[in-house]
PyMOL Python script that loads the backbone (N, CA, C, O; Angstrom):
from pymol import cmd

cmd.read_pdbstr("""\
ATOM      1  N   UNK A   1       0.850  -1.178   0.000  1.00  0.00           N
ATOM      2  CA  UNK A   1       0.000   0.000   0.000  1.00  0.00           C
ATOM      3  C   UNK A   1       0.892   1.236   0.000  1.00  0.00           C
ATOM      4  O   UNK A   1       1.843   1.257   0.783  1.00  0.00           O
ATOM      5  N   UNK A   2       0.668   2.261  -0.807  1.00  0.00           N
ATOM      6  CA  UNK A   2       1.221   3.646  -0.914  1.00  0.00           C
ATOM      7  C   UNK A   2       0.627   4.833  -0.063  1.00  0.00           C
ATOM      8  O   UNK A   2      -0.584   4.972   0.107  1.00  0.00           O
ATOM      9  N   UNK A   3       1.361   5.478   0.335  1.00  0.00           N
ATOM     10  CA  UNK A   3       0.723   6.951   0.904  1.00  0.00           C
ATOM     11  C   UNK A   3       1.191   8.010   0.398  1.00  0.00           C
ATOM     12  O   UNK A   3       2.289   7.623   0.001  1.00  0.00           O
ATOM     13  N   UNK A   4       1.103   9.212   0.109  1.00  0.00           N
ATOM     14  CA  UNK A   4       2.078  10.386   0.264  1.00  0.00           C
ATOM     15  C   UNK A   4       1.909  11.230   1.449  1.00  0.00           C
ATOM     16  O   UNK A   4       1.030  12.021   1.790  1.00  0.00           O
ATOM     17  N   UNK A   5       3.103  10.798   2.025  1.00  0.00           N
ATOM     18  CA  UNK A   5       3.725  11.791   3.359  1.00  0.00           C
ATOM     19  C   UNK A   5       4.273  13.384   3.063  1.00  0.00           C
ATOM     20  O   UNK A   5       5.147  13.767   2.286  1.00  0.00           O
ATOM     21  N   UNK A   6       3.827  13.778   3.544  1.00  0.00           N
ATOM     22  CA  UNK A   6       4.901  15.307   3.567  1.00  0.00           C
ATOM     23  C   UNK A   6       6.007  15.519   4.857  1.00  0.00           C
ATOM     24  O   UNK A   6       5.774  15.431   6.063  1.00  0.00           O
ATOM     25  N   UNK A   7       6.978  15.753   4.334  1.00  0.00           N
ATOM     26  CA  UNK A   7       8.230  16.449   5.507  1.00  0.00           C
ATOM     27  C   UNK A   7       8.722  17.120   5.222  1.00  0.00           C
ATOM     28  O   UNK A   7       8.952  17.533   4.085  1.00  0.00           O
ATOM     29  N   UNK A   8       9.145  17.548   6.514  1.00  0.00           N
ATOM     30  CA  UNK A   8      10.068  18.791   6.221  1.00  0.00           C
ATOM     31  C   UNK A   8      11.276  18.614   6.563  1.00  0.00           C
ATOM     32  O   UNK A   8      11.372  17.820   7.499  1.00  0.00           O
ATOM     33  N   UNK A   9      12.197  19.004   6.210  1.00  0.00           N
ATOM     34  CA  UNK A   9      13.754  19.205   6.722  1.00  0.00           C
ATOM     35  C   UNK A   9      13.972  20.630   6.514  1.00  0.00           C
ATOM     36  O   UNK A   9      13.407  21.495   5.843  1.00  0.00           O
ATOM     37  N   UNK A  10      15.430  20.584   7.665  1.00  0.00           N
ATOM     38  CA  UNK A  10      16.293  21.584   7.868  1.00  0.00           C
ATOM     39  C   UNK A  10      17.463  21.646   8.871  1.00  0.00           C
ATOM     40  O   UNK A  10      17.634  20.887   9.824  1.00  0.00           O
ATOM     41  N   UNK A  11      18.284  22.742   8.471  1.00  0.00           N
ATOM     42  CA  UNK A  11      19.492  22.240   9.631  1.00  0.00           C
ATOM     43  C   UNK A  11      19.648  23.229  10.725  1.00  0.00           C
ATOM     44  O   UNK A  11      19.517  24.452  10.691  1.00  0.00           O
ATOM     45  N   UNK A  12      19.949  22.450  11.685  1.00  0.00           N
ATOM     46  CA  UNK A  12      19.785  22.531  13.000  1.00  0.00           C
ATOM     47  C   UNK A  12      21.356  22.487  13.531  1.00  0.00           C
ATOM     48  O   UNK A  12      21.967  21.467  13.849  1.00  0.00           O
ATOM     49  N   UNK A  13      21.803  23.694  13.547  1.00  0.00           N
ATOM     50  CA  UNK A  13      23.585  23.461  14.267  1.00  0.00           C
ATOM     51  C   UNK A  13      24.456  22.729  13.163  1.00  0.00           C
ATOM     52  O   UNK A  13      24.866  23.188  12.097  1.00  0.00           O
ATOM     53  N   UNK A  14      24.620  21.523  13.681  1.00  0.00           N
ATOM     54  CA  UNK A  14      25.392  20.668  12.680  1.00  0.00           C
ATOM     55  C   UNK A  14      24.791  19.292  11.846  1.00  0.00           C
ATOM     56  O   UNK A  14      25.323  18.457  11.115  1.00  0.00           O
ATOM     57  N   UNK A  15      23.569  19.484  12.289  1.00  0.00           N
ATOM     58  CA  UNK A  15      22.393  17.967  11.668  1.00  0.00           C
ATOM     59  C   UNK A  15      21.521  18.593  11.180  1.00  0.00           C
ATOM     60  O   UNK A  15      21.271  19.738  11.558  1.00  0.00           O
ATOM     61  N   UNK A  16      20.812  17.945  10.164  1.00  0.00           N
ATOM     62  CA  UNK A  16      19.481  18.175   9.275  1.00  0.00           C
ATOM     63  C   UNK A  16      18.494  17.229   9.968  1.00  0.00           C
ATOM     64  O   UNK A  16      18.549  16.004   9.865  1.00  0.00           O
ATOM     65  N   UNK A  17      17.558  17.927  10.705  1.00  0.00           N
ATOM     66  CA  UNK A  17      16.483  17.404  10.943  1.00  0.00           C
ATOM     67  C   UNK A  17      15.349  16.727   9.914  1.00  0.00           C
ATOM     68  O   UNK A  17      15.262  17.380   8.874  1.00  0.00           O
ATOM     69  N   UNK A  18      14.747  15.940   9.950  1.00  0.00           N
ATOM     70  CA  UNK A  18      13.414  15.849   8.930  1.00  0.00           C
ATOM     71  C   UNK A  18      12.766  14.999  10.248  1.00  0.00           C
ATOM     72  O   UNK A  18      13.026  14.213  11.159  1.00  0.00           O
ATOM     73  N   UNK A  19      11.327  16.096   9.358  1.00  0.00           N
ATOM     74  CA  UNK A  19      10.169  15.757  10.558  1.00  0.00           C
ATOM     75  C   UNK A  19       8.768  15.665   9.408  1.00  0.00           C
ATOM     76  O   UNK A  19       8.478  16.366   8.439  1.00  0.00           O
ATOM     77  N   UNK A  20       8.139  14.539   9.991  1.00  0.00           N
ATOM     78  CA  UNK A  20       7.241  14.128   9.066  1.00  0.00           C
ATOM     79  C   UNK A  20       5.802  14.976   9.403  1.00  0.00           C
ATOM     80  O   UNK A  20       5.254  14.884  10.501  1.00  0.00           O
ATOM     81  N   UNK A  21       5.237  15.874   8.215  1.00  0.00           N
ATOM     82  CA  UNK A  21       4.441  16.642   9.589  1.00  0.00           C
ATOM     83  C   UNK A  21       2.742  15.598   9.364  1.00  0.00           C
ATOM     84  O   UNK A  21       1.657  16.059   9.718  1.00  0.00           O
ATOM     85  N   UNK A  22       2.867  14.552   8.884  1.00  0.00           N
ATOM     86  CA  UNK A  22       1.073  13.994   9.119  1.00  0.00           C
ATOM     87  C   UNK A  22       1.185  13.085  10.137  1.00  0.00           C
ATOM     88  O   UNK A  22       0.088  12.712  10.554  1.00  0.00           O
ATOM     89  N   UNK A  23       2.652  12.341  10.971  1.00  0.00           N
ATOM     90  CA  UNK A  23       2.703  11.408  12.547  1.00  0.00           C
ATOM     91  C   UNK A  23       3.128  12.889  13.236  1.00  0.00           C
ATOM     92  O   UNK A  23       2.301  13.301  14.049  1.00  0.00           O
ATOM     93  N   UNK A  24       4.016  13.529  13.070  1.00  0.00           N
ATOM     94  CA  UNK A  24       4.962  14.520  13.782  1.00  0.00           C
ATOM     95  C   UNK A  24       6.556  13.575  14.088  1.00  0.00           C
ATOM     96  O   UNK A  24       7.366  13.757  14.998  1.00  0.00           O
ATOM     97  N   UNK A  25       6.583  12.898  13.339  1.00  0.00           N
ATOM     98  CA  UNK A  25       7.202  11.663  13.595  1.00  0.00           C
ATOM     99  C   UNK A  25       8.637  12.370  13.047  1.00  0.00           C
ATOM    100  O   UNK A  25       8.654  12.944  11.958  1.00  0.00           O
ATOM    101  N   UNK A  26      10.135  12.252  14.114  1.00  0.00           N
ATOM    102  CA  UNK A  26      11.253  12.946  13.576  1.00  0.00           C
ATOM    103  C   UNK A  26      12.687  12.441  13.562  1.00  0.00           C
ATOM    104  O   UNK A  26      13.179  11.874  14.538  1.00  0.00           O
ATOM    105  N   UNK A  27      13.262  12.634  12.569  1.00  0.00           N
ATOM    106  CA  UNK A  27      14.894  11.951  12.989  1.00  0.00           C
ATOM    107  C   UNK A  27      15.458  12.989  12.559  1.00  0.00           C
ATOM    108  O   UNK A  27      14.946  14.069  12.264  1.00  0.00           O
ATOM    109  N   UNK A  28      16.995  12.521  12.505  1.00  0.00           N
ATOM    110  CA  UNK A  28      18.091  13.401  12.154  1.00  0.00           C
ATOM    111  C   UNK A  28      19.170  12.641  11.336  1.00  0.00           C
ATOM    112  O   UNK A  28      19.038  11.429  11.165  1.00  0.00           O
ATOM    113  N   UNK A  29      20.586  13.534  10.655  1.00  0.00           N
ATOM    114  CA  UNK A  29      21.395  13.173  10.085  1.00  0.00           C
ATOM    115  C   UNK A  29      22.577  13.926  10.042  1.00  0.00           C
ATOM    116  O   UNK A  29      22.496  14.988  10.661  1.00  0.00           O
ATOM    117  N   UNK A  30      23.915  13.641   9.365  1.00  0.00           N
ATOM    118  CA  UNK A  30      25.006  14.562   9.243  1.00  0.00           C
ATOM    119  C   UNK A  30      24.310  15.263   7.881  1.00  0.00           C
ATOM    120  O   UNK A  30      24.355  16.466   7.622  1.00  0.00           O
ATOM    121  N   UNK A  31      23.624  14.174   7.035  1.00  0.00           N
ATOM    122  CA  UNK A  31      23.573  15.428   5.924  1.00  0.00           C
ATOM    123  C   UNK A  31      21.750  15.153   5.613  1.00  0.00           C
ATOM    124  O   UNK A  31      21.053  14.350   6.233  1.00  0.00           O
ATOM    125  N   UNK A  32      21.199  16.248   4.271  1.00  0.00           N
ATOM    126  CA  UNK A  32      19.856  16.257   4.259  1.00  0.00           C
ATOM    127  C   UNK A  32      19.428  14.545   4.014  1.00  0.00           C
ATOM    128  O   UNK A  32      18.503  14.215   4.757  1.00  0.00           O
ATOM    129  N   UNK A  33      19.766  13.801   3.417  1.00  0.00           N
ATOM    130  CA  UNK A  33      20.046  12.649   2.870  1.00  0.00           C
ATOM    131  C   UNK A  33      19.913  11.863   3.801  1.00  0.00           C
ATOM    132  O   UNK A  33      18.901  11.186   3.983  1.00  0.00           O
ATOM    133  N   UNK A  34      21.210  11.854   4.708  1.00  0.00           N
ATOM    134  CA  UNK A  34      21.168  10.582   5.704  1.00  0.00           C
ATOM    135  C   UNK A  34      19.715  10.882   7.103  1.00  0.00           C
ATOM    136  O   UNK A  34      19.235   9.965   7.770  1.00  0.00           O
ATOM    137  N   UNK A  35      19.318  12.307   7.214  1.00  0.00           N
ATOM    138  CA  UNK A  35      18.201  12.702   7.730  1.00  0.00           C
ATOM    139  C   UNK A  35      16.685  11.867   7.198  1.00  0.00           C
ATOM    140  O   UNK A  35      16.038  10.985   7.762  1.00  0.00           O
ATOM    141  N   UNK A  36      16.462  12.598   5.831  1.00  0.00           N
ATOM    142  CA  UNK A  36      15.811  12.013   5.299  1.00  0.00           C
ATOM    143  C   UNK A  36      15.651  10.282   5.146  1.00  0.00           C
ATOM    144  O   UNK A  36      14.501   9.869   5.001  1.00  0.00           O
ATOM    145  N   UNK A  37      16.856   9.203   5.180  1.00  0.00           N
ATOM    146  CA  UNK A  37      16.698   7.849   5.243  1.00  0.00           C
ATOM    147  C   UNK A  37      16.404   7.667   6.846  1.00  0.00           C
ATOM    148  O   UNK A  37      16.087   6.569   7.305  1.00  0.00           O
ATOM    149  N   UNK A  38      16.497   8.493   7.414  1.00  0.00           N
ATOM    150  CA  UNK A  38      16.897   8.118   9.131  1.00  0.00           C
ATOM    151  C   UNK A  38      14.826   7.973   9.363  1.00  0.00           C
ATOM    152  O   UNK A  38      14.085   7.074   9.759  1.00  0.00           O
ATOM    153  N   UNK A  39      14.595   9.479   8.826  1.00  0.00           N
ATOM    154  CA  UNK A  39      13.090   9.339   8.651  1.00  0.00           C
ATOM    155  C   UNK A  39      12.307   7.927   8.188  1.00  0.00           C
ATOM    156  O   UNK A  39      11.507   7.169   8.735  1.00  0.00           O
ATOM    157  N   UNK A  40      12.744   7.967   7.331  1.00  0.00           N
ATOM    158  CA  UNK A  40      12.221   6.925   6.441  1.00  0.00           C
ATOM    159  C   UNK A  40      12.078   5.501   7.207  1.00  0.00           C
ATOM    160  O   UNK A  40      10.962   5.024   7.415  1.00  0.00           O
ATOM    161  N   UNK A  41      13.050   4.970   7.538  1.00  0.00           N
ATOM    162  CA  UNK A  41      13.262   3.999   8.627  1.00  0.00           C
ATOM    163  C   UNK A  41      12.395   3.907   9.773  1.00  0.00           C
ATOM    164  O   UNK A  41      11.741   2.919  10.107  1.00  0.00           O
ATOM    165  N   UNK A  42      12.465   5.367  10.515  1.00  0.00           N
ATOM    166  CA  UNK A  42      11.228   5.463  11.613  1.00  0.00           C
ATOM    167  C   UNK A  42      10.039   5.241  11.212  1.00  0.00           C
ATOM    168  O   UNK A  42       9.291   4.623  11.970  1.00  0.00           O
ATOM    169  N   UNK A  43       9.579   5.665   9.980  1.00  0.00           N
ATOM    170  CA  UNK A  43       7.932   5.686   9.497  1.00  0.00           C
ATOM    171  C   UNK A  43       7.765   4.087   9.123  1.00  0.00           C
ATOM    172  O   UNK A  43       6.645   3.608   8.939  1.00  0.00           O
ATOM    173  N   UNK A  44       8.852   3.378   9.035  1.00  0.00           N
ATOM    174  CA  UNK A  44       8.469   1.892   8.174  1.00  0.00           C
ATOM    175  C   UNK A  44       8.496   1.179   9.846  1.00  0.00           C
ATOM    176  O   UNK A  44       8.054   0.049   9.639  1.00  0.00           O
ATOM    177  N   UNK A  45       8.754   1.273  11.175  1.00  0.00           N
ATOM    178  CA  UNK A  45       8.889   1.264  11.975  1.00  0.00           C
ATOM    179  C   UNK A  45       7.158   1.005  12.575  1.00  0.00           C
ATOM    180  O   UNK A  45       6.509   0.019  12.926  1.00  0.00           O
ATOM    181  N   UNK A  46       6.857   2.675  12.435  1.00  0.00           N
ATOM    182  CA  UNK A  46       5.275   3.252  13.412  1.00  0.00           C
ATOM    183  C   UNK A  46       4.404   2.763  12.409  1.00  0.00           C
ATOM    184  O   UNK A  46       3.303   2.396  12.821  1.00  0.00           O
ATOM    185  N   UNK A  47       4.634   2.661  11.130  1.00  0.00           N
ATOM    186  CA  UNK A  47       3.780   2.050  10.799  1.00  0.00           C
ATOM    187  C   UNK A  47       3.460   0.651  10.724  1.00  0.00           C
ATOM    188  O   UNK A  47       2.455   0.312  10.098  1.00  0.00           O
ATOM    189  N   UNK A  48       4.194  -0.204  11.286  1.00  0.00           N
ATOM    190  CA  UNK A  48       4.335  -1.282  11.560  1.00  0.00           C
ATOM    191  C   UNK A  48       2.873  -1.800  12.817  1.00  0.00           C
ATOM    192  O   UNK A  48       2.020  -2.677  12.683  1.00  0.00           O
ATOM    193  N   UNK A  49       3.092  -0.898  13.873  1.00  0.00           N
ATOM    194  CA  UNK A  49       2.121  -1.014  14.835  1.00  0.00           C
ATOM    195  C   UNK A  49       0.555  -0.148  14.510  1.00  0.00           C
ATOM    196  O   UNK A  49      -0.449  -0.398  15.176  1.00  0.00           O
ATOM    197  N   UNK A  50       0.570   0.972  13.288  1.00  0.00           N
ATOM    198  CA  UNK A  50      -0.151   1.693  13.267  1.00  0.00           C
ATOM    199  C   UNK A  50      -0.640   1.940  11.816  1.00  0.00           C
ATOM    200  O   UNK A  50       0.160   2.141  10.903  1.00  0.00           O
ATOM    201  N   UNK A  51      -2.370   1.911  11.585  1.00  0.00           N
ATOM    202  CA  UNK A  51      -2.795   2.001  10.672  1.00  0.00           C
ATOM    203  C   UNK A  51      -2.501   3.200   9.704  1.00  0.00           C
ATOM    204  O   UNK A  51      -2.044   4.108  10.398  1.00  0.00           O
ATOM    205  N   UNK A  52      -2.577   3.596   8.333  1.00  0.00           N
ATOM    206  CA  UNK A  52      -2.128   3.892   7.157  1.00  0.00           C
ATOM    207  C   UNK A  52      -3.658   5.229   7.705  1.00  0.00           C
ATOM    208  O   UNK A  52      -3.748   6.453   7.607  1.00  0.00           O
ATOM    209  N   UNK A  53      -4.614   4.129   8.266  1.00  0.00           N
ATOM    210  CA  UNK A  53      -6.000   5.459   7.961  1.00  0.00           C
ATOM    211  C   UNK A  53      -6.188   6.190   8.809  1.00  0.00           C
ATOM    212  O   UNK A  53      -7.046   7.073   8.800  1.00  0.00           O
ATOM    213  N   UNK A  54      -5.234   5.893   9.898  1.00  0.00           N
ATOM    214  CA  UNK A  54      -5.023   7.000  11.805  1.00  0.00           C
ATOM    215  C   UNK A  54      -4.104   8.277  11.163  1.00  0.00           C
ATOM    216  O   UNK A  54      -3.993   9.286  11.859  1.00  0.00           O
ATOM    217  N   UNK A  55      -3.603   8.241  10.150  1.00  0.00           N
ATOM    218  CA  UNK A  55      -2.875   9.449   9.892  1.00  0.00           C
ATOM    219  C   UNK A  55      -3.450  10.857   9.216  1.00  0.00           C
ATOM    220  O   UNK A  55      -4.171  11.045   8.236  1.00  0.00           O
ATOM    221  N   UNK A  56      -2.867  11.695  10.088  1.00  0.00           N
ATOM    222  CA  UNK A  56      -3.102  13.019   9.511  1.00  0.00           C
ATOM    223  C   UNK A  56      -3.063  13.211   8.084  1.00  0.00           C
ATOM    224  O   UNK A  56      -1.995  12.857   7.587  1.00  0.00           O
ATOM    225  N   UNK A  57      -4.231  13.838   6.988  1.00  0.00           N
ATOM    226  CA  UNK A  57      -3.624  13.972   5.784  1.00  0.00           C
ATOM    227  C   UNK A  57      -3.483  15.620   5.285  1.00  0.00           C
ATOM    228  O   UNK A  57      -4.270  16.565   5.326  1.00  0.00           O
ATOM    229  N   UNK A  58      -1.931  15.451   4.746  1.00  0.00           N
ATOM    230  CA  UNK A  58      -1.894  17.069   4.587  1.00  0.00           C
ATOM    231  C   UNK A  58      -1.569  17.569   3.241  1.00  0.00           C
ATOM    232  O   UNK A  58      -0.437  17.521   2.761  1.00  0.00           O
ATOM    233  N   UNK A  59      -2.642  18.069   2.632  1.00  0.00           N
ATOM    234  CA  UNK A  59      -2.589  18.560   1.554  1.00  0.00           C
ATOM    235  C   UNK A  59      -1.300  19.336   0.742  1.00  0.00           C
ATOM    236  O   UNK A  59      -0.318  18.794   0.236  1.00  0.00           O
ATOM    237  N   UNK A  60      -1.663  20.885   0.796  1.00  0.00           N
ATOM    238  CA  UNK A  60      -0.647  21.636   0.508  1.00  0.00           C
ATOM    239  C   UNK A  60       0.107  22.919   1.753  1.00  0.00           C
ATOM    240  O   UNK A  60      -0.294  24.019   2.134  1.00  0.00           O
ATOM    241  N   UNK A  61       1.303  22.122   2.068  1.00  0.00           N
ATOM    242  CA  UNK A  61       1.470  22.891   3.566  1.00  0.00           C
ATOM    243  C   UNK A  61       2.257  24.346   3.084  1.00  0.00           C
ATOM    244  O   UNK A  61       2.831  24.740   2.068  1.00  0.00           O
ATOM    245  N   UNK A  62       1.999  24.780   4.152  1.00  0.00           N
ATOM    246  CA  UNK A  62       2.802  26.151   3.814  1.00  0.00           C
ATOM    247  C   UNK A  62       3.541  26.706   4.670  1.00  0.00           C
ATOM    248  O   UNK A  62       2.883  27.016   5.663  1.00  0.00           O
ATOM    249  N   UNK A  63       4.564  26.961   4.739  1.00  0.00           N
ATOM    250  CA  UNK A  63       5.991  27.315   5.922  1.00  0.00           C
ATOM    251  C   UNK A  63       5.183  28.800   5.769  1.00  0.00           C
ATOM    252  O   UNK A  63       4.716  29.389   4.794  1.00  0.00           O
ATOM    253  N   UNK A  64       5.250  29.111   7.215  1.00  0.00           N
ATOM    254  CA  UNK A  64       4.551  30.846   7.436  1.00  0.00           C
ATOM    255  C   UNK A  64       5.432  30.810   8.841  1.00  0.00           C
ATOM    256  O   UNK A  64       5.613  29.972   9.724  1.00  0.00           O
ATOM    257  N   UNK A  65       5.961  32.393   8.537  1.00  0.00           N
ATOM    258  CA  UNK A  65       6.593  33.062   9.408  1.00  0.00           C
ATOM    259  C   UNK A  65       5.927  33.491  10.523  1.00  0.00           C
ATOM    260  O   UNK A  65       4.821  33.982  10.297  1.00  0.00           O
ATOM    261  N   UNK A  66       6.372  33.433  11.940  1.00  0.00           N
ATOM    262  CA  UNK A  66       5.334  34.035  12.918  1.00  0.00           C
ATOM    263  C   UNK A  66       5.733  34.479  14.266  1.00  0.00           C
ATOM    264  O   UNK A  66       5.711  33.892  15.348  1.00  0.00           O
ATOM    265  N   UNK A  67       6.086  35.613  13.939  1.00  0.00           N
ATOM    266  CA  UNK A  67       6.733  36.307  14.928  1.00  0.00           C
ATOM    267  C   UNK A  67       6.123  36.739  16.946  1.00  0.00           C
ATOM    268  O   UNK A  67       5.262  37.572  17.229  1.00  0.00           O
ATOM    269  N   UNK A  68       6.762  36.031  17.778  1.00  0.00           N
ATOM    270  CA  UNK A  68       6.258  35.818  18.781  1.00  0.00           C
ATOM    271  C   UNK A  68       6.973  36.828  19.873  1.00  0.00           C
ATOM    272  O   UNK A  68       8.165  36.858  20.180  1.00  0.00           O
ATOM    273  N   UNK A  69       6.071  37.512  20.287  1.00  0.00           N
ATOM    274  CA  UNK A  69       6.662  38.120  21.700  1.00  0.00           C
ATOM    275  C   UNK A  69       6.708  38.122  22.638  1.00  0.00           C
ATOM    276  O   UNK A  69       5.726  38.584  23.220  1.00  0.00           O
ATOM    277  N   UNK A  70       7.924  37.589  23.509  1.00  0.00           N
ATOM    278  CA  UNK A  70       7.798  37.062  24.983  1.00  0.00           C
ATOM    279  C   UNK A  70       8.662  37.513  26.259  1.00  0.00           C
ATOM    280  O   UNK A  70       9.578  38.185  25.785  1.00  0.00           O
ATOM    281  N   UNK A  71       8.750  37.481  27.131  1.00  0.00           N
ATOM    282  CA  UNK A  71       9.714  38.127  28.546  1.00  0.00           C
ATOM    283  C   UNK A  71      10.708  37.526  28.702  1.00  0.00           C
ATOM    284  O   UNK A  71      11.477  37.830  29.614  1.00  0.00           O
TER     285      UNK A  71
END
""", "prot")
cmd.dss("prot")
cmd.show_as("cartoon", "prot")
cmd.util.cbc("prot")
cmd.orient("prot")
């Protein structure tokens, strides 16, 4: 069975995060690549214990800036 997942990556210090945003499900890597397989691995993982139809589905996401003010 197929799905399409959306993630995101980015780097964080010295690792590229990727975070899957329809589990929230996240790994890391030295590069975007080894992030992205690190992901990949986890999702073949959760989905192991967890149905294909419990997941969030996310259309077309959109990175929005959002500036927060705090003490």
């Amino acid at each position: 069975k197929k799905i399409n997942l959306k993630n995101a990556v980015w780097k964080e210090g010295k690792h590229f995060v990727a975070w899957n945003l329809n589990t929230s499900i996240s790994s890391f890597g030295d590069t975007r690549k080894e992030a992205l397989e690190s992901l990949k691995e986890a999702l073949k993982l959760y989905f192991e214990d967890v149905s294909f139809s419990g997941i969030t589905k996310i259309e077309r996401p959109d990175i929005v800036s959002h500036f927060l003010t705090y003490a």
